[in-house]
C-alpha positions in Angstrom: 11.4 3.8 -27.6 8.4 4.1 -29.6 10.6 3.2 -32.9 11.4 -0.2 -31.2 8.1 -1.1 -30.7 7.0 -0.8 -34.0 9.9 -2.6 -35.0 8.8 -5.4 -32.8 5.4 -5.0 -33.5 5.6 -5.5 -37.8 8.1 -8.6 -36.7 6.2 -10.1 -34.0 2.7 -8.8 -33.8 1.0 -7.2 -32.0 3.0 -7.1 -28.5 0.8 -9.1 -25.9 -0.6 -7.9 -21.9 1.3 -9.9 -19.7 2.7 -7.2 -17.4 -0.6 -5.4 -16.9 -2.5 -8.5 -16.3 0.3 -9.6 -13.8 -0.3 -6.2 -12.4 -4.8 -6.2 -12.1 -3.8 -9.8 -10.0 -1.2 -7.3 -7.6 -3.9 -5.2 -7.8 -6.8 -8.0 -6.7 -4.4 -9.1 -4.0 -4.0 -5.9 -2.4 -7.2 -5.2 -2.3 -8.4 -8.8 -0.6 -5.3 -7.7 1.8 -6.6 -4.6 2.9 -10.0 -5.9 2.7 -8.7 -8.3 5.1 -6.7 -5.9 7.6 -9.9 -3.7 8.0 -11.8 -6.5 8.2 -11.6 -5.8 12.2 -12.0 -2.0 12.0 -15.6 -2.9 10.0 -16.3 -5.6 12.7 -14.9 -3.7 16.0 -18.5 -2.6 16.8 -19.8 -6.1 17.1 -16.6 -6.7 19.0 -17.0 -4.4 21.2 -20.3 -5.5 22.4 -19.6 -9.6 22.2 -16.6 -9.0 23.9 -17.3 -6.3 26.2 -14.5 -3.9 25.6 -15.1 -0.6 27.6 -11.7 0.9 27.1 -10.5 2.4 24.2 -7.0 2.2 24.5 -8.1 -2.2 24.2 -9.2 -0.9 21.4 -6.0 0.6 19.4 -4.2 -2.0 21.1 -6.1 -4.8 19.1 -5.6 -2.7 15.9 -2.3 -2.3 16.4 -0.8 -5.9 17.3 -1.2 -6.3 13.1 1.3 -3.3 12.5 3.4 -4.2 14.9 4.1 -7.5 13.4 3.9 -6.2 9.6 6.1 -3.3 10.7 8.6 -5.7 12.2 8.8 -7.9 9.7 9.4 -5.5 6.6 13.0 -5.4 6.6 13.2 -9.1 6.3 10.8 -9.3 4.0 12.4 -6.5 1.7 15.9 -8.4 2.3 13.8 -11.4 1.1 11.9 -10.4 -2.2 16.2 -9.2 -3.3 17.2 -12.2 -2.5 14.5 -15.0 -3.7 11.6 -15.3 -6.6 8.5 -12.6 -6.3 6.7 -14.8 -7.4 7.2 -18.0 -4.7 7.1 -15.2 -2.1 3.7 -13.3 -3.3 1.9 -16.7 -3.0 2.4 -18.6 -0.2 2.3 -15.5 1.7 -1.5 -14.9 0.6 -2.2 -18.2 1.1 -0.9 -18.1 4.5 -2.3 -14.8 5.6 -5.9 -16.4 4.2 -5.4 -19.2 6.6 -5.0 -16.9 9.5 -7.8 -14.5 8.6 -9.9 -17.8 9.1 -8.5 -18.5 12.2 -9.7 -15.1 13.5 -13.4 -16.3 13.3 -12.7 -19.2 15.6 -11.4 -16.6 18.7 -13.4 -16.1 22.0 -11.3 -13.6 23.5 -8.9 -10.6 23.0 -5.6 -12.0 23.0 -6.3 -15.1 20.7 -7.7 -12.3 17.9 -4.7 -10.0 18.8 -2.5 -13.4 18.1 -4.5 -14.1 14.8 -3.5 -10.5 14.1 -0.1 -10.8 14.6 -0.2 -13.8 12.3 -2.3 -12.0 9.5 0.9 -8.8 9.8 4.2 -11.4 9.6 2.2 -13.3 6.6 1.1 -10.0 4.7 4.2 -8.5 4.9 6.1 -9.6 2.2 3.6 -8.8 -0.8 4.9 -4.9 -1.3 8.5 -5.7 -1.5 8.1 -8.0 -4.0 5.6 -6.8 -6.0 8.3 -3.5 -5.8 10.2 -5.9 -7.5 8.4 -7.2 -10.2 7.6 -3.5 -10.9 11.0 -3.1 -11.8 11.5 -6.6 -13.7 8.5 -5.8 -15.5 7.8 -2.1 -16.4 9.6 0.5 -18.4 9.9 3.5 -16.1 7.0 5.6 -18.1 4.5 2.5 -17.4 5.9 2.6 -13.7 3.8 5.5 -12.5 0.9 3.0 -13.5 1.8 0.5 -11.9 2.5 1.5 -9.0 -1.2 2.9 -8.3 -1.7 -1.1 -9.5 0.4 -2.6 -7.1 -1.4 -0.1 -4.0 -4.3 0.6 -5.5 -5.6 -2.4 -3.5 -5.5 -0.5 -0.2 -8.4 1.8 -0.9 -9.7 -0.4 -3.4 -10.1 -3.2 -0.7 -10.7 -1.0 2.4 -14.2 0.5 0.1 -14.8 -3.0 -1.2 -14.6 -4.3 2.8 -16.9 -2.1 3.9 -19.3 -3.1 1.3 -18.5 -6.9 1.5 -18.4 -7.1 5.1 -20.4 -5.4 6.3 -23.2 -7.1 4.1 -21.8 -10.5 4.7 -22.3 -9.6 8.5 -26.0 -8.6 8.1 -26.7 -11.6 5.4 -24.9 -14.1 8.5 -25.9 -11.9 11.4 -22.1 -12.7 12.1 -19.1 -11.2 11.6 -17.2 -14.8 12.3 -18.8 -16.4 9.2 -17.3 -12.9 7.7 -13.5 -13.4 8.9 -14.4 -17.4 7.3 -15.7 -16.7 3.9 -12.9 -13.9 3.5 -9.5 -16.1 4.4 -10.9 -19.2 2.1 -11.1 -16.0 -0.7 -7.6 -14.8 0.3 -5.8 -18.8 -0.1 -7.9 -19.2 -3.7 -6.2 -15.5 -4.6 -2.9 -17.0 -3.6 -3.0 -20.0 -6.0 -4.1 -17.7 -9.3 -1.2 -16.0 -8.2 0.7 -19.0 -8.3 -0.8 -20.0 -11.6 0.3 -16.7 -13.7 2.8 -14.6 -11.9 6.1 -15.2 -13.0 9.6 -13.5 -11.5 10.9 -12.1 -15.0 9.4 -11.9 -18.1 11.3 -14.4 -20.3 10.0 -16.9 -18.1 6.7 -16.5 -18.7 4.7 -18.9 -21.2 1.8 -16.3 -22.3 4.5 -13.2 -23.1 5.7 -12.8 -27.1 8.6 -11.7 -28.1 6.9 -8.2 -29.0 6.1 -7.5 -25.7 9.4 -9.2 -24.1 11.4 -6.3 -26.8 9.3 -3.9 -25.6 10.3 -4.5 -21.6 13.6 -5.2 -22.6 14.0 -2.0 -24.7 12.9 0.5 -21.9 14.4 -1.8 -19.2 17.3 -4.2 -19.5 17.5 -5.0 -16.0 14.4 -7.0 -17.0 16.3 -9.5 -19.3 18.8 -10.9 -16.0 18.3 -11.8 -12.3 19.7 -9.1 -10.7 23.2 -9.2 -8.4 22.2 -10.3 -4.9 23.8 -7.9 -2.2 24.4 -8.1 1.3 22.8 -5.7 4.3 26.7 -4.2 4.7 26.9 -3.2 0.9 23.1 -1.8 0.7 23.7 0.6 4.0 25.3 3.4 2.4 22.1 4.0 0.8 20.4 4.9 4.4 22.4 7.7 4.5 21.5 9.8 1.8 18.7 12.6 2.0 16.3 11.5 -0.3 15.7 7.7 1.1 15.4 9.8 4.7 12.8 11.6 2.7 11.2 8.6 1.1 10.7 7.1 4.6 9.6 10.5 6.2 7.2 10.8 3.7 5.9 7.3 3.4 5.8 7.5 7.5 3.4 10.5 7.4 1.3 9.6 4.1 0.5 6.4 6.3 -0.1 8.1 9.2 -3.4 9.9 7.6 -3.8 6.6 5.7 -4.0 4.2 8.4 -5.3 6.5 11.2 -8.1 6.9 9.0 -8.6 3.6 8.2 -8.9 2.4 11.2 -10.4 4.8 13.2 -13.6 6.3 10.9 -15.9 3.5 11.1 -16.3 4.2 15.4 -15.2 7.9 14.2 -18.9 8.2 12.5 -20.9 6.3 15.0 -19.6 8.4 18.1 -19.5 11.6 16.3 -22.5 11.0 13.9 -24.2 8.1 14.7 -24.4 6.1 11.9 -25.8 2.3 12.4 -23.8 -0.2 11.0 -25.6 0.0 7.3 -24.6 3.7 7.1 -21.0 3.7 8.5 -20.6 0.7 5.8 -21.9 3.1 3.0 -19.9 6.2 3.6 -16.5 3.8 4.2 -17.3 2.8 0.9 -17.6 6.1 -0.7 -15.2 7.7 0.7 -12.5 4.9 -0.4 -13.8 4.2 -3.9 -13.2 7.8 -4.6 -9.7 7.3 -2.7 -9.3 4.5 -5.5 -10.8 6.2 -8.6 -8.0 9.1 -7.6 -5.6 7.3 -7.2 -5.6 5.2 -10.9 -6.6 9.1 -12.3 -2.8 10.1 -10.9 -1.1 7.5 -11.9 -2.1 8.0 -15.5 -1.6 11.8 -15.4 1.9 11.3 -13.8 2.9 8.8 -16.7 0.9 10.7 -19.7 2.8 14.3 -18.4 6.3 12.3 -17.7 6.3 10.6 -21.5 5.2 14.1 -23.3 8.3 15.5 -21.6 7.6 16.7 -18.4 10.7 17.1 -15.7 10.4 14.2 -13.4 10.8 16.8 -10.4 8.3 19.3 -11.7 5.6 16.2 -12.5 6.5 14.2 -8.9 6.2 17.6 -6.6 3.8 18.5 -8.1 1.2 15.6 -8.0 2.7 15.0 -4.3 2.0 18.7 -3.1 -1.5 18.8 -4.5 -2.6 15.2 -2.6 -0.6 16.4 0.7 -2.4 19.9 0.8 -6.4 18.3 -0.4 -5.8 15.3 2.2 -4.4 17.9 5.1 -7.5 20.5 4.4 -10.1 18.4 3.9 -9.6 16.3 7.0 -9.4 19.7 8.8 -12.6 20.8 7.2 -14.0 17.6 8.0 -13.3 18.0 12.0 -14.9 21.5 12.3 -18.2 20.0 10.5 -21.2 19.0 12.3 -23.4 17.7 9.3 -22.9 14.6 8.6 -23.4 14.0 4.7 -20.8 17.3 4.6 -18.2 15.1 6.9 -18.7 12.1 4.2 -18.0 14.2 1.1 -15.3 16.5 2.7 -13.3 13.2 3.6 -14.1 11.5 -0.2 -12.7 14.9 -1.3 -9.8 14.4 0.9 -9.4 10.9 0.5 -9.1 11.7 -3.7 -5.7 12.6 -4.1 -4.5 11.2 -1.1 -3.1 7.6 -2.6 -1.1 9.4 -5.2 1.9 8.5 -2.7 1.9 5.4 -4.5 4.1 6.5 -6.6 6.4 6.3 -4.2 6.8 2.4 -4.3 8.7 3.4 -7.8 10.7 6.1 -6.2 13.7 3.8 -5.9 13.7 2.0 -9.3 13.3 5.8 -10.6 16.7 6.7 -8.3 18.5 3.8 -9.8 18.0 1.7 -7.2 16.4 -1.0 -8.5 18.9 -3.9 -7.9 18.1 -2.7 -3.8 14.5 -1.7 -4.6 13.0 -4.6 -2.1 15.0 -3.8 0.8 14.6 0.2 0.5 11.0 -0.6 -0.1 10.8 -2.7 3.4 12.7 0.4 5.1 10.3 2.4 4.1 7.3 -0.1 5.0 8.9 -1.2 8.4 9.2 2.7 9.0 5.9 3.4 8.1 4.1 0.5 9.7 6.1 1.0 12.7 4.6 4.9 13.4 0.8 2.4 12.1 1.2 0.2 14.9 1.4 3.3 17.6 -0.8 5.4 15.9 -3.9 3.6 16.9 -2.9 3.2 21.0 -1.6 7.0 21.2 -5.5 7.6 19.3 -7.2 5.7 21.6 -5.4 7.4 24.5 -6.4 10.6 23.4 -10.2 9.7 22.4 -10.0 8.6 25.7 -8.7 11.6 27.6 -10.6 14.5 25.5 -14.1 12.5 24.8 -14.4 12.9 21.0 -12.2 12.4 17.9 -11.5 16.5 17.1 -8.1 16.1 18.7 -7.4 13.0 16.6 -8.4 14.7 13.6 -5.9 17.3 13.5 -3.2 14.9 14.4 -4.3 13.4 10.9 -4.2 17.3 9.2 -0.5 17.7 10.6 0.8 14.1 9.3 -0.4 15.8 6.0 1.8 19.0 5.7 4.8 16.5 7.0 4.0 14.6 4.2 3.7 17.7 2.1 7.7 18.7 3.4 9.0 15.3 2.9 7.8 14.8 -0.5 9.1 18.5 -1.6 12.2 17.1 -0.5 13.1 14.2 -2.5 15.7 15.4 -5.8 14.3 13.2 -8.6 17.2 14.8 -10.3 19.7 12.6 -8.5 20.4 9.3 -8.0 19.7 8.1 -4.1 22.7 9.9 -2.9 25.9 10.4 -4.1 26.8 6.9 -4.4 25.6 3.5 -6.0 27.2 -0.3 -6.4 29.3 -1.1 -8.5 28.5 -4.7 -10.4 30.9 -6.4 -8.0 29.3 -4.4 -4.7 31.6 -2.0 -4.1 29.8 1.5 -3.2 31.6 3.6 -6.0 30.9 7.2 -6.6 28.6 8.7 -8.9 30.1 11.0 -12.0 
């Protein structure tokens, strides 16, 4: 590969940026999405009090009418980004999801903000199955181990920046409404820049030069067509085969510690610590910045070890083992600590390799999937968000029956070891099973 890019390069220049600047915008619009999603998880105090919740199990229940509907909708939206252009599909969804993140401001009671939740899940739904897709339309598969801490880096990225943003744009406006307002008008100028530059394929972008278009091409040539568009009944084979079981099982219990903690630790730190408002803001912030600073450092040592000539099995299990067994032990180390600033930098600690799962958004291009890559991808994130949406109510029940979060917490420690398992399981060796289409469709073996 590297001799065709010097070709291209004394030919053409010096080959432009497209893909990775396509890839910082994923990367800004996953990060205004999570900021968005925790934008009630930062907020739920003052919730709480304005709207004089007393139960917790209200609680998960409002945190979990968003999963529910981005859970729901995954398949679809998988189906979806295979069938139509990433790039329609990436922006009107922000732009709607913006619109409804507004609307949350203007509700006076529980079930209108559970509705503008349900709203903010169907509408945000669509962004990771697409941007699976451009990760294969764009990126060689040694850039994709990059790229895909680009395309999720967003979700600690945004949940650290929320907790800064919000939280001071609630102290500045003494109001969290005003928050919910100035974030959705963000969210629908996001979704026109990504209107503006992101483009389906490479060749139909205007700022790409032939360099860089050789360059794609050479290391992918899936990236030079549209790809086949397949039916459900042709793609089902695929849900058969032990390593997408393991890619779901292992995407399920990665967001189980994800999630669970991302919902639950700001009232997690004022009931077992308590930190005012200010404080709880400041340790969310730590704890995910160093979940995001991780996560970019793994995706460049999984692409630096795989292009010196590492085995894709070796590199994969073992960057997956080491963020399984640091998230599982430091959360448990966390729970059995009564000082606070050692709670803080136990879960940063944690929280550091954790998002190294990302890479699993590649998993099926890396398979030989790609040409199904959207709808695998919304398996997985229907699966996943599916356990997200009851995570939070069988939490709240449990707060609830024992008093304190210690219970909770070790729920989080055992997602982490299933998440070790699954991982460990996945052959990166073989293609997704035994089988694969066939240009026309049919399901043909592999030799």
């Amino acid at each position: 590969m590297s001799n065709n890019i010097t070709n291209t390069n004394s030919s053409y220049g010096k080959p432009t940026n497209v893909r990775w600047r396509i890839f910082l915008i994923l990367l800004l619009l996953g990060a205004i999405n999570y900021m968005d999603r925790t934008s009630l998880a930062i907020a739920m105090p003052h919730i709480v009090r304005e709207f004089n919740i007393q139960d917790a199990v209200v609680i998960g229940l409002l945190h979990s009418t968003f999963f529910w509907a981005y859970a729901l909708m995954q398949l679809p939206s998988g189906i979806m980004a295979d069938r139509f252009k990433a790039r329609i599909i990436i922006a009107w969804a922000t732009i709607i999801w913006g619109i409804f993140q507004a609307l949350g401001a203007m509700c006076h009671t529980t079930v209108l903000l559970a509705l503008t939740r349900v709203g903010l899940g169907i509408s945000e739904s669509p962004i990771m199955p697409a941007g699976a897709k451009l990760m294969g339309t764009w990126l060689t598969p040694t850039e994709r181990g990059r790229g895909s801490m680009l395309l999720d880096g967003g979700a600690a990225l945004g949940t650290a920046m929320g907790a800064i943003v919000l939280t001071w744009l609630i102290a500045v406006f003494g109001s969290w409404r005003m928050a919910f307002i100035i974030a959705g008008v963000a969210t629908v100028l996001a979704g026109l820049l990504a209107y503006w530059y992101i483009r389906t394929y490479p060749h139909e972008h205007p700022k790409i030069n032939q360099a860089e278009l050789d360059h794609i091409i050479a290391g992918n040539p899936s990236a030079a067509e549209p790809s086949k568009k397949y039916t459900f009944a042709e793609i089902k084979p695929y849900f058969k085969q032990r390593n997408t079981l393991a890619l779901i099982g292992g995407w399920i219990c990665y967001s189980t510690v994800f999630y669970g903690l991302m919902t639950w630790l700001p009232l997690y730190f004022q009931k077992t610590y308590g930190f005012d408002i200010k404080s709880m803001g400041g340790a969310m912030a730590i704890i995910f910045l160093c979940c995001f600073a991780g996560q970019l450092t793994g995706g460049y040592i999984m692409d630096r070890w795989r292009n010196s000539g590492g085995d894709t099995n070796k590199v994969l299990h073992t960057m997956l083992a080491i963020s399984a067994i640091t998230a599982g032990a430091g959360i448990f180390l966390c729970a059995n600590s009564t000082n606070p600033i050692m709670a803080v930098i136990l879960l940063a600690v944690a929280m550091f390799p954790l998002r190294w799962a990302s890479v699993y958004w590649s998993i099926p291009s890396l398979l030989g999937a790609q040409k199904v890559a959207g709808t695998l991808c919304g398996a997985m994130n229907f699966s996943s968000n599916l356990s997200a949406a009851i995570i939070p109510i069988f939490i709240g029940f449990l707060v609830q029956a024992t008093g304190n979060y210690y219970a909770a917490m070790m729920f989080f420690a055992a997602a982490a070891v299933g998440y070790l398992l699954c991982s460990l399981a996945i052959n990166f060796d073989k293609k997704i099973g035994n089988e694969q289409l066939s240009p026309e469709g049919r399901v043909e073996a592999v030799r």
